[in-house]
C-alpha positions as CSV (number, residue, x, y, z in Angstrom):
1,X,-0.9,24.5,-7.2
2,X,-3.2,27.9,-7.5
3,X,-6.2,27.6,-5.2
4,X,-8.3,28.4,-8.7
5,X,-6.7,25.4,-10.0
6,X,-7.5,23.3,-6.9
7,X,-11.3,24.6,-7.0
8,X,-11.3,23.2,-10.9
9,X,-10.6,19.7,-10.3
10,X,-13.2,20.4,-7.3
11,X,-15.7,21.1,-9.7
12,X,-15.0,18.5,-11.9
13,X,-15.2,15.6,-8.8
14,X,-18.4,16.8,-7.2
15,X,-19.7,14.7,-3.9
16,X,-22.2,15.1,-1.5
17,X,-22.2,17.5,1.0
18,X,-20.9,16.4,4.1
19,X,-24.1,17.2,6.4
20,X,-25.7,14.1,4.5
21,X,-22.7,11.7,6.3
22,X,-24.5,9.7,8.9
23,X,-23.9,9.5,12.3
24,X,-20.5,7.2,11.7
25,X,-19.6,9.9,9.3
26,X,-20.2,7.3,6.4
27,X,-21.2,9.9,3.2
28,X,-20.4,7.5,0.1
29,X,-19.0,4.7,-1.5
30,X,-18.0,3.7,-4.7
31,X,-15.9,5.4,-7.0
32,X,-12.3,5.5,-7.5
33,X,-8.8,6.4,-5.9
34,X,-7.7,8.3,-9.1
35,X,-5.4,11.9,-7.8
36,X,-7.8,14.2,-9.0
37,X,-11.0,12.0,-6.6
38,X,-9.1,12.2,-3.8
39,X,-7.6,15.5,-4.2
40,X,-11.7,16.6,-4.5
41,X,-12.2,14.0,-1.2
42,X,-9.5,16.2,0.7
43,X,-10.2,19.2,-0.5
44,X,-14.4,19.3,0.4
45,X,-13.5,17.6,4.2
46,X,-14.2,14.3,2.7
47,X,-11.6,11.0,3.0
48,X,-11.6,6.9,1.9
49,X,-11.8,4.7,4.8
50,X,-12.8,0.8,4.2
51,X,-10.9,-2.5,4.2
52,X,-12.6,-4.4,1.1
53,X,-14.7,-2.8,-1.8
54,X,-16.7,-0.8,-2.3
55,X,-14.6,2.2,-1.4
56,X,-16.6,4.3,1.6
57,X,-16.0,7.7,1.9
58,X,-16.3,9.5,5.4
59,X,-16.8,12.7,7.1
60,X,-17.7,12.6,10.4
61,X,-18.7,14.9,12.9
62,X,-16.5,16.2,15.3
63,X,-13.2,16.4,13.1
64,X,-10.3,15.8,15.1
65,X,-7.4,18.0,14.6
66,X,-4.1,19.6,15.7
67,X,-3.4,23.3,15.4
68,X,0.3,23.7,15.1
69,X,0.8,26.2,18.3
70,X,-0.8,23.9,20.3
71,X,1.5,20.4,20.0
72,X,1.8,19.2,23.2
73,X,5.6,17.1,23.9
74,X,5.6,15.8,27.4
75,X,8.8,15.4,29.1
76,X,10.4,11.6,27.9
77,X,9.7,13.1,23.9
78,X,11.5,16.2,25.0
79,X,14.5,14.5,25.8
80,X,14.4,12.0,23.1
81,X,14.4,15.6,20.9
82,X,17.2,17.2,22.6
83,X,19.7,13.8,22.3
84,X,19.0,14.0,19.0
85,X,18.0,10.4,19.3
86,X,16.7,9.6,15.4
87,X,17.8,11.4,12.2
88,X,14.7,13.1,10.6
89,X,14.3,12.9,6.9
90,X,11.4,13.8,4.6
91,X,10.3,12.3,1.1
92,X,12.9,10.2,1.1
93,X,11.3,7.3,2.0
94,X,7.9,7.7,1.1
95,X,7.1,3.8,-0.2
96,X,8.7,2.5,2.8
97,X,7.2,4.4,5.3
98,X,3.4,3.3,3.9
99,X,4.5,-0.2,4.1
100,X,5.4,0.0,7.6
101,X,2.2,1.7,8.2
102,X,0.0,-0.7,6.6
103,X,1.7,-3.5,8.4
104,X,1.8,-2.1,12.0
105,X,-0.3,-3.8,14.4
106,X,-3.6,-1.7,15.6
107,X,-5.1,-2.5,18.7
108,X,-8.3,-3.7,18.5
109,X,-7.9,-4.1,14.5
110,X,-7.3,-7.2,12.6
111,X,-6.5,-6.0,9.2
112,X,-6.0,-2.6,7.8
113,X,-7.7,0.6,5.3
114,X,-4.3,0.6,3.9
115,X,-5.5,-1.6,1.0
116,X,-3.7,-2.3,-1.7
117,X,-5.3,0.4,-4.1
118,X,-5.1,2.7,-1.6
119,X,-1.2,2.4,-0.9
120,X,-0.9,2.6,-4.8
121,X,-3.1,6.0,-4.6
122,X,-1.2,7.5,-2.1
123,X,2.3,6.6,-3.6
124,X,1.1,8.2,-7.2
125,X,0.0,11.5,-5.5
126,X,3.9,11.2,-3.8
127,X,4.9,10.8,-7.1
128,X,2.8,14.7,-8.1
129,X,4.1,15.9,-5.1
130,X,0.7,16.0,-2.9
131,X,1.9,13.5,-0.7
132,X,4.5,13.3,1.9
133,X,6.7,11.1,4.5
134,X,8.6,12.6,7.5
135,X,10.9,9.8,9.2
136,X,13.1,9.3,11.7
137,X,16.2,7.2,11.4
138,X,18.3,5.1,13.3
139,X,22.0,4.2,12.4
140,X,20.4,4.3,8.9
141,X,17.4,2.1,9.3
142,X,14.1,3.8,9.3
143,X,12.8,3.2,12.6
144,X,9.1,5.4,12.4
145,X,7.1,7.9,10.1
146,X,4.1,9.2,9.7
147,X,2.6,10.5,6.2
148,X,-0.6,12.2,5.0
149,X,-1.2,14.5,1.9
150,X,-1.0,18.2,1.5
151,X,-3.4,20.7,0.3
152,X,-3.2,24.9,1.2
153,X,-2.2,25.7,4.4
154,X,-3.8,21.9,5.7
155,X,-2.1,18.7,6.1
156,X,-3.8,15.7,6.3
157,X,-2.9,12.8,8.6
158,X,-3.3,9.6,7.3
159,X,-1.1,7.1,9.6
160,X,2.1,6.5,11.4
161,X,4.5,4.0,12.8
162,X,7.1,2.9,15.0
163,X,9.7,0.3,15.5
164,X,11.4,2.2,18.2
165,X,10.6,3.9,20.9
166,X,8.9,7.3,20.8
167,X,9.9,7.3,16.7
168,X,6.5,8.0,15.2
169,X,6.5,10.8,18.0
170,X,9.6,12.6,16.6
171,X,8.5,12.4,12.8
172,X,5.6,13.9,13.8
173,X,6.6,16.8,15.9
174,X,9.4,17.9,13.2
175,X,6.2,17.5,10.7
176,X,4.3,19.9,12.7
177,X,7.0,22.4,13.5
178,X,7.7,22.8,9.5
179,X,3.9,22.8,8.7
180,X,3.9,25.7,11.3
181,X,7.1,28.1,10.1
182,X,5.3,27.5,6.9
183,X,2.5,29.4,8.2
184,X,0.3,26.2,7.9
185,X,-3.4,26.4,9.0
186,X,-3.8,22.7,11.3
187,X,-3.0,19.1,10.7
188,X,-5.8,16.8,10.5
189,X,-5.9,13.7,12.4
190,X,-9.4,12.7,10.5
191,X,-10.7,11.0,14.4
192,X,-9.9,11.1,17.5
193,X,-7.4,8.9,19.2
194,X,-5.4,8.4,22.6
195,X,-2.7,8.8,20.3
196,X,-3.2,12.2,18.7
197,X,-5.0,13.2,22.1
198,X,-1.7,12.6,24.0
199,X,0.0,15.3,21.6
200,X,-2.8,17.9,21.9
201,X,-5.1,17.2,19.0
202,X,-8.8,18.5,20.0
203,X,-12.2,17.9,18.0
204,X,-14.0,20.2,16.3
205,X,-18.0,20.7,14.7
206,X,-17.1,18.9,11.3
207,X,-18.9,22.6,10.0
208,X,-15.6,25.0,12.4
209,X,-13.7,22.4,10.7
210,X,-15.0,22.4,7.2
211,X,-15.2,26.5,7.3
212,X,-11.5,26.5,8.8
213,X,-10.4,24.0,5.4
214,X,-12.0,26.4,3.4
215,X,-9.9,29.0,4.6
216,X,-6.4,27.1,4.0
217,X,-7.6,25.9,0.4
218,X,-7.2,30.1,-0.3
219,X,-3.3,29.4,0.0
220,X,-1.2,27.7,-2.7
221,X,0.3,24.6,-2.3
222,X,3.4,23.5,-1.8
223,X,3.9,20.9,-4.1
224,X,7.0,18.6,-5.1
225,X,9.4,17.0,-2.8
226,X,9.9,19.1,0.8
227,X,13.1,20.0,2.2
228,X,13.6,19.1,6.0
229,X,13.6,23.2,7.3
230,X,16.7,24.1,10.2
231,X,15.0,23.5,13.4
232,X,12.3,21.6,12.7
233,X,13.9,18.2,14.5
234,X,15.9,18.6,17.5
235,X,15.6,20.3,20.5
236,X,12.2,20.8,21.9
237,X,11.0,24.1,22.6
């Protein structure tokens, strides 16, 4: 997609400005999940977060992210990379992978924002090529993922999972090595997490981060199914 293109179905999808959010980052609600709303969402720093209707839209303030140079693999994940312990795929699993998600157990959470409107959302802009799955694989079960949508040079997070050890791990750093040989801006991780913390994902003034989205939104996109790129699983650097 031409960045000219993208700033049309802006345009056409208008929301608030994201300095009205309050201070949980809560800007909306209401609305729909149709591609081109949350392509707008995405594109002006803006993403659906709720469990039951209405839909509530969010940006809050810091943003946490993680710059591709700056992935941080301690020392078990390292090895776990160099045995070549899971096979990595992408897109080939996309459905599956946001089923696992939306089942997996969240401390501290008794259901989930993967609702059922929102998994159908998110498989449909699969489907135009906006959205993507990178998986690892075990003796050819899928064992962990972690998925999210693409616009520019930005990825956006949206949740992983793992039924083996260090699994969702492994997606994510071959997800992060590809989005960086692609020349890739930062993947967001939304809010910040012990998680995304442990692999070097920092928080940022939602305006850096809104400023720095504007800047990968002046790339194309890559649309369509990705290929998996030579090097991007395996051996850790």
């Amino acid at each position: 997609m031409d960045p000219a293109d993208l700033q049309r179905i802006v345009a056409a999808v208008p929301f608030p400005s994201p300095a009205d959010a309050d201070e949980h980052g809560l800007l909306a609600y209401g609305g729909d999940l149709l591609p081109q709303r949350l392509i707008a969402a995405y594109a002006q720093g803006i993403f659906p977060w709720y469990e039951e209707d209405p839909i509530l839209w969010f940006s809050p303030d810091p943003r946490a992210l993680l710059l591709p140079g700056e992935l941080a693999v301690n020392r078990t994940l390292a090895k776990n990379l160099r045995r070549g312990r899971y096979e990595v795929r992408v897109d080939s699993a996309f459905e599956q992978v946001i089923a696992h998600c939306r089942a997996a157990p969240r401390k501290g959470q008794d259901g989930t924002w993967i609702t059922d409107d929102l998994m159908a959302a998110f498989i449909q802009l699969h489907e135009l090529g906006f959205a993507h799955s990178f998986e690892a694989w075990k003796d050819d079960a899928l064992v962990g993922g972690v998925y999210g949508m693409s616009l520019g040079a930005a990825f956006f997070g949206e949740s992983m999972f793992a039924t083996e050890s260090d699994a969702s791990k492994v997606a994510l750093v071959a997800l992060v090595r590809q989005i960086d040989a692609w020349g890739f801006h930062f993947l967001d991780c939304q809010v910040h997490n012990d998680h995304t913390g442990s692999l070097g994902a920092v928080e940022w003034p939602r305006e850096d981060f809104l400023e720095a989205l504007g800047r990968a939104l002046e790339v194309p996109t890559r649309r369509g199914r990705w290929p998996l790129l030579q090097g991007a699983a395996g051996v850790s650097p």
